[in-house]
Backbone as XML, in Angstrom:
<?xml version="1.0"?>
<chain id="A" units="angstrom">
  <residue number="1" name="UNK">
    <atom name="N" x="-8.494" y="-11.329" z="0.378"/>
    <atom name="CA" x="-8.295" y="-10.137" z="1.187"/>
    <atom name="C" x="-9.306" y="-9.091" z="0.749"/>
  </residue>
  <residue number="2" name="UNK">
    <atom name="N" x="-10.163" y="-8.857" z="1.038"/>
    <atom name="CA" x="-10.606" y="-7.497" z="1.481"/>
    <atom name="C" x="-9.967" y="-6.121" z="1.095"/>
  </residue>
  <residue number="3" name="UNK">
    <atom name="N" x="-11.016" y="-4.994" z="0.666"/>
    <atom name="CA" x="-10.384" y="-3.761" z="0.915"/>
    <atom name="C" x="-10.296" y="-3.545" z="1.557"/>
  </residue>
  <residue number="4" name="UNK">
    <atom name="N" x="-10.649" y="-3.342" z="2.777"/>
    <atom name="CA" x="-10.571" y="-3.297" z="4.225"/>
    <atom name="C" x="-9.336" y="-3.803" z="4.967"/>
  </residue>
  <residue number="5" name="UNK">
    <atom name="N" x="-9.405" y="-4.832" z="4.794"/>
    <atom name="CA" x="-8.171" y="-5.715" z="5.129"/>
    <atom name="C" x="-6.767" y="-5.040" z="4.540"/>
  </residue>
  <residue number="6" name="UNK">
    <atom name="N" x="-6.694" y="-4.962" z="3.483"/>
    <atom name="CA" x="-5.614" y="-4.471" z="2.619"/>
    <atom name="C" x="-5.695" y="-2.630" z="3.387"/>
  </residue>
  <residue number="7" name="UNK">
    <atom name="N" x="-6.117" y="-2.309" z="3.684"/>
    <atom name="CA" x="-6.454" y="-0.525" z="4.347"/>
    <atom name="C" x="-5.977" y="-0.774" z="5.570"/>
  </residue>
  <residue number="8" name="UNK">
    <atom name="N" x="-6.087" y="-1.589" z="5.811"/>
    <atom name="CA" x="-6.102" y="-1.785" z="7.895"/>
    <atom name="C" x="-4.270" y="-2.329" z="7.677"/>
  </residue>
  <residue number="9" name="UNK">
    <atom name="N" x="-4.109" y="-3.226" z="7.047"/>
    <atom name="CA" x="-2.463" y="-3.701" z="6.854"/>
    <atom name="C" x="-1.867" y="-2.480" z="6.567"/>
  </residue>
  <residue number="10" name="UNK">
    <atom name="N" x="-2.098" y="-2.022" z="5.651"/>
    <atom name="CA" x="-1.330" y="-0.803" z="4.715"/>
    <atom name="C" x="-0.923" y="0.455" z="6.046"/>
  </residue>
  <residue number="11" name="UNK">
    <atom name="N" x="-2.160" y="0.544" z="6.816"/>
    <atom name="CA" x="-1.897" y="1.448" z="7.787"/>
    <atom name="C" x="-0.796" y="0.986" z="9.024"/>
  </residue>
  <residue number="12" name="UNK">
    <atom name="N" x="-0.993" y="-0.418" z="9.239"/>
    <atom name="CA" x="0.099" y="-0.889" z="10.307"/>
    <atom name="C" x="1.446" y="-1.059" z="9.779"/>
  </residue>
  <residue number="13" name="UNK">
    <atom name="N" x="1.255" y="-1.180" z="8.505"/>
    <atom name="CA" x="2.617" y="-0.895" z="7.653"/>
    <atom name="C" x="3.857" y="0.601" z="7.758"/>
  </residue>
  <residue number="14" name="UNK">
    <atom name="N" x="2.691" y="1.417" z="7.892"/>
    <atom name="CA" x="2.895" y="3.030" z="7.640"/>
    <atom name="C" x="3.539" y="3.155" z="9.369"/>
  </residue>
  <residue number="15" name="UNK">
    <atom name="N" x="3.076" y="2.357" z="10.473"/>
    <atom name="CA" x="3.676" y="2.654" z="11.030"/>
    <atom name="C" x="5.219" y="2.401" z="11.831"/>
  </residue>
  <residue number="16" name="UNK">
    <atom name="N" x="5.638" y="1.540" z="10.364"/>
    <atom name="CA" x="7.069" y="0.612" z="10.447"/>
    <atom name="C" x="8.054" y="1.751" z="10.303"/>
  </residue>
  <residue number="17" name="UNK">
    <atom name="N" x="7.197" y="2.457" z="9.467"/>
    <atom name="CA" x="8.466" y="3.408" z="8.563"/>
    <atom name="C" x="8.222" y="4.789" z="9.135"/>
  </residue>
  <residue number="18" name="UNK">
    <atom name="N" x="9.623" y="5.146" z="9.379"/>
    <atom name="CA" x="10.061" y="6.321" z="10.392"/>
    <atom name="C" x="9.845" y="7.504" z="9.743"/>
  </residue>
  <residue number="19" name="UNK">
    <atom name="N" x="9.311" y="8.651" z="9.844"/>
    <atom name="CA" x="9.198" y="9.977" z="9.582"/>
    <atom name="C" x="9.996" y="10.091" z="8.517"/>
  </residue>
  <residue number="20" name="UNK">
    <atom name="N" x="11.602" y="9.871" z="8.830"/>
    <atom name="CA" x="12.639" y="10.662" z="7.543"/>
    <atom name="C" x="12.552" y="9.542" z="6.566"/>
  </residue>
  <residue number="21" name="UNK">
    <atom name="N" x="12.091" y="8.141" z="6.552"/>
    <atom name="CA" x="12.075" y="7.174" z="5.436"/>
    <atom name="C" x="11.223" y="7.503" z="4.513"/>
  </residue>
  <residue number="22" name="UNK">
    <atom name="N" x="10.081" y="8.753" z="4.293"/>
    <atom name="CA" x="9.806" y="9.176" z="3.469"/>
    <atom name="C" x="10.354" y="10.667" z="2.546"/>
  </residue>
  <residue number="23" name="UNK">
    <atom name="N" x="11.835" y="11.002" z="3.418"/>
    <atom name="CA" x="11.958" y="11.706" z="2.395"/>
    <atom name="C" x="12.900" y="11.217" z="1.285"/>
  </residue>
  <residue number="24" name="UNK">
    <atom name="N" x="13.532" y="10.161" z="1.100"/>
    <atom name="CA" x="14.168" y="9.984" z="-0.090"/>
    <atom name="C" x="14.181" y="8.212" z="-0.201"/>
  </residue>
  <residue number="25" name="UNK">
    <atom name="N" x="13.328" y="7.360" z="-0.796"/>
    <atom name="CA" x="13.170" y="6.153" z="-1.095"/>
    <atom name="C" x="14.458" y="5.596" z="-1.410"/>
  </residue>
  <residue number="26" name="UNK">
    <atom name="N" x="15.449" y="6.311" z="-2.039"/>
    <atom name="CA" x="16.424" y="5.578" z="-2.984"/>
    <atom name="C" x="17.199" y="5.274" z="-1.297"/>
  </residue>
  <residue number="27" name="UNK">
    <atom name="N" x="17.194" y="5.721" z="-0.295"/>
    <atom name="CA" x="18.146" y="5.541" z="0.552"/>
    <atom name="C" x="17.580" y="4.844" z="1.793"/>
  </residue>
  <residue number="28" name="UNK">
    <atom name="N" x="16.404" y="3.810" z="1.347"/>
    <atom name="CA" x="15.732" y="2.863" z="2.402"/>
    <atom name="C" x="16.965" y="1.753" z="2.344"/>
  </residue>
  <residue number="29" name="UNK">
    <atom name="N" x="16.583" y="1.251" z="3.509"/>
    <atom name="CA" x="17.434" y="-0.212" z="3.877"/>
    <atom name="C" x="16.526" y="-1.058" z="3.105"/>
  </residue>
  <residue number="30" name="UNK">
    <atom name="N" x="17.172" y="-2.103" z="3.215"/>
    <atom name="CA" x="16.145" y="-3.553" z="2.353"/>
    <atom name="C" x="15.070" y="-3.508" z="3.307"/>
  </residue>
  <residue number="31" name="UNK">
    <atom name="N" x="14.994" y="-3.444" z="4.487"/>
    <atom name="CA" x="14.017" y="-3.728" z="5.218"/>
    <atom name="C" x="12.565" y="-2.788" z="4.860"/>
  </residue>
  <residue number="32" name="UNK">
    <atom name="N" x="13.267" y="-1.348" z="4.688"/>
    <atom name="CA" x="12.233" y="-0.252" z="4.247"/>
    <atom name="C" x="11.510" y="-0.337" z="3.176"/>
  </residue>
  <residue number="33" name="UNK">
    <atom name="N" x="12.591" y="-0.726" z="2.618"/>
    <atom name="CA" x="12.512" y="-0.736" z="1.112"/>
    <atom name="C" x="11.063" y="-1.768" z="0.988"/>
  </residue>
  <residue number="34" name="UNK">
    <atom name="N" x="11.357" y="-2.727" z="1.850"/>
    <atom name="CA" x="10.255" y="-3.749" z="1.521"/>
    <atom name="C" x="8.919" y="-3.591" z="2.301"/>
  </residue>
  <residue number="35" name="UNK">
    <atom name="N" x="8.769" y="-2.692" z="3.185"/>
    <atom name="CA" x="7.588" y="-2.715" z="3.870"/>
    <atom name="C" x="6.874" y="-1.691" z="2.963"/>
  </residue>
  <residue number="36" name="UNK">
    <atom name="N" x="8.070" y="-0.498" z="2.292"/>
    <atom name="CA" x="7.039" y="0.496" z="1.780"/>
    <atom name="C" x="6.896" y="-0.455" z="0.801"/>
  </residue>
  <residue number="37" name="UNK">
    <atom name="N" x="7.374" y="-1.259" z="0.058"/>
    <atom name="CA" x="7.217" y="-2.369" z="-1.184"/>
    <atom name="C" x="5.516" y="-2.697" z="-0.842"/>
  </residue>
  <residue number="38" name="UNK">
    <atom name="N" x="5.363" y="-3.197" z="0.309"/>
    <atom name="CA" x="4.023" y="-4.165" z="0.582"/>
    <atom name="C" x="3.072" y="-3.109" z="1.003"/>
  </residue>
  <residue number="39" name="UNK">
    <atom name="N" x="3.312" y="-1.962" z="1.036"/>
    <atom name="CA" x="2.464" y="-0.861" z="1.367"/>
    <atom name="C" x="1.713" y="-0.216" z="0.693"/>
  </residue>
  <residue number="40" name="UNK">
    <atom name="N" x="2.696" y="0.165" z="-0.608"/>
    <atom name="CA" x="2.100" y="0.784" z="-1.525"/>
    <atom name="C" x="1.369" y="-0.050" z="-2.513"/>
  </residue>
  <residue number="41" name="UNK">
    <atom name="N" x="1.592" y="-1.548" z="-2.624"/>
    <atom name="CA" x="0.717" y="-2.774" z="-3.225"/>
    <atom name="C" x="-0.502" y="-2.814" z="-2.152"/>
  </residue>
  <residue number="42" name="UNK">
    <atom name="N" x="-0.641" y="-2.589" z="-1.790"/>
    <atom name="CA" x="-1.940" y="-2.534" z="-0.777"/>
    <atom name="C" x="-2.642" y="-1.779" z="-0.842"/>
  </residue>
  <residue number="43" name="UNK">
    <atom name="N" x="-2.123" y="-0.057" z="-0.943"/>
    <atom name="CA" x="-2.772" y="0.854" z="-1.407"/>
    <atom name="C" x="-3.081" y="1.121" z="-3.044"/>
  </residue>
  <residue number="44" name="UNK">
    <atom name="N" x="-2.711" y="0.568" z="-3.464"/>
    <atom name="CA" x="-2.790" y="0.122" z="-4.795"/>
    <atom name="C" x="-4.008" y="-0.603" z="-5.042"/>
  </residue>
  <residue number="45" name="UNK">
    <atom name="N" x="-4.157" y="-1.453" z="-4.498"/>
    <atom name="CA" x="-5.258" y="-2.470" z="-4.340"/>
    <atom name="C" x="-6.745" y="-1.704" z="-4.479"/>
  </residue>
  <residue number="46" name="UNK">
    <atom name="N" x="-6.549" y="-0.876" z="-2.830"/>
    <atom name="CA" x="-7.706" y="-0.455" z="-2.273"/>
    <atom name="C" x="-8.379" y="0.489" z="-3.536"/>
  </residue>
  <residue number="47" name="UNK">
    <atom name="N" x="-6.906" y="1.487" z="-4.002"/>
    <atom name="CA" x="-7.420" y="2.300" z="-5.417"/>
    <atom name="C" x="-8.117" y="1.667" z="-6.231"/>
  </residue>
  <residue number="48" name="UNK">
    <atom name="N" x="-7.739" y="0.375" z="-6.730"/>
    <atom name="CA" x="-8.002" y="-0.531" z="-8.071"/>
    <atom name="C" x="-7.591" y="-0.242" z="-8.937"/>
  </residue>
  <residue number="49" name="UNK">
    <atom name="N" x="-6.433" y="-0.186" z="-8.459"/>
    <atom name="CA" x="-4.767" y="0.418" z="-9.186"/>
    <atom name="C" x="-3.972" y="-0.573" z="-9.696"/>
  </residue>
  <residue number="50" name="UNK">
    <atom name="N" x="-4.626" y="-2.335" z="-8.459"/>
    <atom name="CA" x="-3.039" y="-3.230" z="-8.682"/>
    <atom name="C" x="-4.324" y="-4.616" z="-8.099"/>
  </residue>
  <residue number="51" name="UNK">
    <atom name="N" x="-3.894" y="-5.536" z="-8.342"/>
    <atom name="CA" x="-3.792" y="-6.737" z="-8.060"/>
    <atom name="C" x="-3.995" y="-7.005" z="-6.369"/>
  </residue>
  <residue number="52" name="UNK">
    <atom name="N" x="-4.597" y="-8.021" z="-6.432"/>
    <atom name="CA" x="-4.479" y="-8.144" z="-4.190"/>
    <atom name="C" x="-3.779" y="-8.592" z="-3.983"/>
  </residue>
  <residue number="53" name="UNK">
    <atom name="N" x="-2.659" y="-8.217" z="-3.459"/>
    <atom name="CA" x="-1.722" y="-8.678" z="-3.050"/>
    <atom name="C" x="-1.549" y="-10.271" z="-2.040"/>
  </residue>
  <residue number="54" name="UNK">
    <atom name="N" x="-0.314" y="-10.820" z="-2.363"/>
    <atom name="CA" x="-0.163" y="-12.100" z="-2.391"/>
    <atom name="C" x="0.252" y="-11.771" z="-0.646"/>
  </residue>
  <residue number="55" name="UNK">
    <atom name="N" x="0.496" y="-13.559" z="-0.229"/>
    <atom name="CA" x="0.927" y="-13.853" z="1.131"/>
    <atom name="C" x="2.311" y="-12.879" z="1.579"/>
  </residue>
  <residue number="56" name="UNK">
    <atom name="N" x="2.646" y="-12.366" z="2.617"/>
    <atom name="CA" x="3.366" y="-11.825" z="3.075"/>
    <atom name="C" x="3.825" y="-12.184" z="4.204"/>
  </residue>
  <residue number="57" name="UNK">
    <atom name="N" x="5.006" y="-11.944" z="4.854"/>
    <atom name="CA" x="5.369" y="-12.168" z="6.260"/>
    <atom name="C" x="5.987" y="-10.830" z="7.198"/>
  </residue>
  <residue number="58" name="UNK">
    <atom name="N" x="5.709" y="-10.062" z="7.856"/>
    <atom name="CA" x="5.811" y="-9.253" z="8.663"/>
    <atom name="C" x="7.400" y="-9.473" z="9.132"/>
  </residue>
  <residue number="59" name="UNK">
    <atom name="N" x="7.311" y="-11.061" z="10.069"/>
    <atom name="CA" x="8.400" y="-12.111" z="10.525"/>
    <atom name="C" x="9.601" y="-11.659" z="9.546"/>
  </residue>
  <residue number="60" name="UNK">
    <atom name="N" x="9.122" y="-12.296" z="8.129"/>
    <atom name="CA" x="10.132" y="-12.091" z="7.269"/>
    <atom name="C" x="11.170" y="-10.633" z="6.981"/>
  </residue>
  <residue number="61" name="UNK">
    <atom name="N" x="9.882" y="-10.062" z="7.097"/>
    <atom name="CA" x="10.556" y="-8.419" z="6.233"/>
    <atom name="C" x="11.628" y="-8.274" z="7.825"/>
  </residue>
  <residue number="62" name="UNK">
    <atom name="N" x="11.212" y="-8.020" z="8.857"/>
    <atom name="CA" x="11.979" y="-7.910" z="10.249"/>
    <atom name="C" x="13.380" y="-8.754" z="10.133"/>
  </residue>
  <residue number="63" name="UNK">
    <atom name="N" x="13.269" y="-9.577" z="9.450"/>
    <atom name="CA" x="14.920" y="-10.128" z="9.260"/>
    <atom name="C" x="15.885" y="-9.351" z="8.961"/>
  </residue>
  <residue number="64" name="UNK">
    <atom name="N" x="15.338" y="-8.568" z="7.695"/>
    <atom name="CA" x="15.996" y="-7.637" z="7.657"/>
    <atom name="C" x="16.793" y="-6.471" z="7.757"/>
  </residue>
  <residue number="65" name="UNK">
    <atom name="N" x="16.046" y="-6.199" z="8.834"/>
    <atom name="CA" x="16.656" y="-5.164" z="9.789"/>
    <atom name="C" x="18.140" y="-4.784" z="10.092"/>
  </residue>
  <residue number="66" name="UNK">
    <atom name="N" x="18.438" y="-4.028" z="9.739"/>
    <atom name="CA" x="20.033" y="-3.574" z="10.042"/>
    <atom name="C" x="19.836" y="-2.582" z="11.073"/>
  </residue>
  <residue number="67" name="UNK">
    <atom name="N" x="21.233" y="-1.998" z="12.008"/>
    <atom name="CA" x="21.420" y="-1.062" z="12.319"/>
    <atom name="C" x="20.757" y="0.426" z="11.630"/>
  </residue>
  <residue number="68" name="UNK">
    <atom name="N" x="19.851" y="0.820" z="12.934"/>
    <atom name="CA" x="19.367" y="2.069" z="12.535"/>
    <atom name="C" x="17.778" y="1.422" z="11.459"/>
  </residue>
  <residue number="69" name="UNK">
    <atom name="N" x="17.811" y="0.556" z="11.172"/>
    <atom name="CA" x="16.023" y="0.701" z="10.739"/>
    <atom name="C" x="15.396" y="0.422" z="12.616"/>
  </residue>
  <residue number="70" name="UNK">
    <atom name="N" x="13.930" y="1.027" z="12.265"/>
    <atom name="CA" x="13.248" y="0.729" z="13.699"/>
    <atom name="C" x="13.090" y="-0.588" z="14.432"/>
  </residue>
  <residue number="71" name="UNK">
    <atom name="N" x="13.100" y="-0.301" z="15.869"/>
    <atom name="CA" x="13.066" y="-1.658" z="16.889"/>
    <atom name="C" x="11.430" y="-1.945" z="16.746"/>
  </residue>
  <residue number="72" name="UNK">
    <atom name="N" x="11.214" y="-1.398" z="16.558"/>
    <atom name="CA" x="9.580" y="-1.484" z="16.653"/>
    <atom name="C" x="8.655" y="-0.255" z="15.824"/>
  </residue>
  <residue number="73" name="UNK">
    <atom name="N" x="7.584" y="-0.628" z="15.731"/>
    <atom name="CA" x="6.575" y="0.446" z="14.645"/>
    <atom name="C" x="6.092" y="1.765" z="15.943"/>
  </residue>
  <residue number="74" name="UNK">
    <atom name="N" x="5.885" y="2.972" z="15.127"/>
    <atom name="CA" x="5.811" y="3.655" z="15.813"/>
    <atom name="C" x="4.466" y="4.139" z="16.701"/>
  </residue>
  <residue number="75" name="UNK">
    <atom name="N" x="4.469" y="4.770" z="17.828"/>
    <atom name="CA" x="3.593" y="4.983" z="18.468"/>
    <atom name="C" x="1.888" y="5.177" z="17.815"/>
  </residue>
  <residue number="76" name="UNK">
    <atom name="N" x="1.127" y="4.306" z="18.007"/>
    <atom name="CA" x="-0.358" y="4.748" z="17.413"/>
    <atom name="C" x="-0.633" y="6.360" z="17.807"/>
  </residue>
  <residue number="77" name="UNK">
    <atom name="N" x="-0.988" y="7.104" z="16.502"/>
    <atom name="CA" x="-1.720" y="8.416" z="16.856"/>
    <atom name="C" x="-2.480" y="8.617" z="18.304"/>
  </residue>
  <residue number="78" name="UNK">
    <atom name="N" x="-2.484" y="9.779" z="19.103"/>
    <atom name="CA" x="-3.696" y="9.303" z="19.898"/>
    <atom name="C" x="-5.201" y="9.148" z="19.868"/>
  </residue>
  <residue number="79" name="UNK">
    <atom name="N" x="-5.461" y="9.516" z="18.377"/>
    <atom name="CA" x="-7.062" y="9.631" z="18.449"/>
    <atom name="C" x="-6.825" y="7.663" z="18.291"/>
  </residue>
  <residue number="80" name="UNK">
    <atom name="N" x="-6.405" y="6.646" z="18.350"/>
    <atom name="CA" x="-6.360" y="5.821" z="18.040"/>
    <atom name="C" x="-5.800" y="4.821" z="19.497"/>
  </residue>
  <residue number="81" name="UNK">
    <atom name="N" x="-5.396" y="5.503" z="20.816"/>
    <atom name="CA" x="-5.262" y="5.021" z="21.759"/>
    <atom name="C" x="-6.611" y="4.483" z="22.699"/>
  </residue>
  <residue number="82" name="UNK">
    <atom name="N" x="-6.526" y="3.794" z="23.533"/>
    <atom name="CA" x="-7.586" y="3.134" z="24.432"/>
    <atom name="C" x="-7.333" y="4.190" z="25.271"/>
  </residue>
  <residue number="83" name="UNK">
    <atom name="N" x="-8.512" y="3.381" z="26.665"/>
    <atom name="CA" x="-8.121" y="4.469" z="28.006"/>
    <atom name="C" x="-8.093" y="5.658" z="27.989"/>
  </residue>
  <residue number="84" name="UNK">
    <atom name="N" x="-8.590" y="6.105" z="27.388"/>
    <atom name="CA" x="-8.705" y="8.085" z="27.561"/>
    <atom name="C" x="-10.356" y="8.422" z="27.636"/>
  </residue>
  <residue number="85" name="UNK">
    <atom name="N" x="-10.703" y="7.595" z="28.739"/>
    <atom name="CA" x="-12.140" y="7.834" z="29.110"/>
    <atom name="C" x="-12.871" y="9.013" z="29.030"/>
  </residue>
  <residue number="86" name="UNK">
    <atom name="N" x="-13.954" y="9.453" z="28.288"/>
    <atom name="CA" x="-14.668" y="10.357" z="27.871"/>
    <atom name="C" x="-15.861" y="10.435" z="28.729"/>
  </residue>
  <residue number="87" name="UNK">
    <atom name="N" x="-15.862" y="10.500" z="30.149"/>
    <atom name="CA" x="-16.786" y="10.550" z="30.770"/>
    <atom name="C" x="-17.941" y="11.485" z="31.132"/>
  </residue>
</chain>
């Protein structure tokens, strides 16, 4: 993996986890718990803080999911949307 790679994951990661899941860690679901888990090993990485992180499953962590974690990751920023033709 790449720094790059590990930067580009880390960011699609960031957008699993909901606004208020960063204000108090101790009260993530397993599911949270584990994406910020694979998030911050990633950003870790890119620092040269940690190790490159091993195989992961996206699939997997989504098992987890209980009531009230997200149906889906959240909306891309818009500087990061298509179609907004600059003509």
């Amino acid at each position: 993996m790449t720094q790059f790679e590990a930067l580009l994951e880390a960011g699609i990661l960031t957008m699993w986890l909901p606004p208020w899941a960063t204000d108090d860690p101790a009260k993530d679901t397993r599911f949270l718990a584990t994406v910020r888990a694979r998030r911050d090993a990633l950003e870790a990485y890119v620092r040269g803080e940690g190790p490159e992180p091993g195989a992961w499953s996206l699939d997997e962590a989504l098992k987890l999911r209980v009531k009230g974690d997200p149906k889906g990751p959240r909306p891309l920023p818009s500087a990061f949307r298509t179609g907004g033709g600059h003509g």
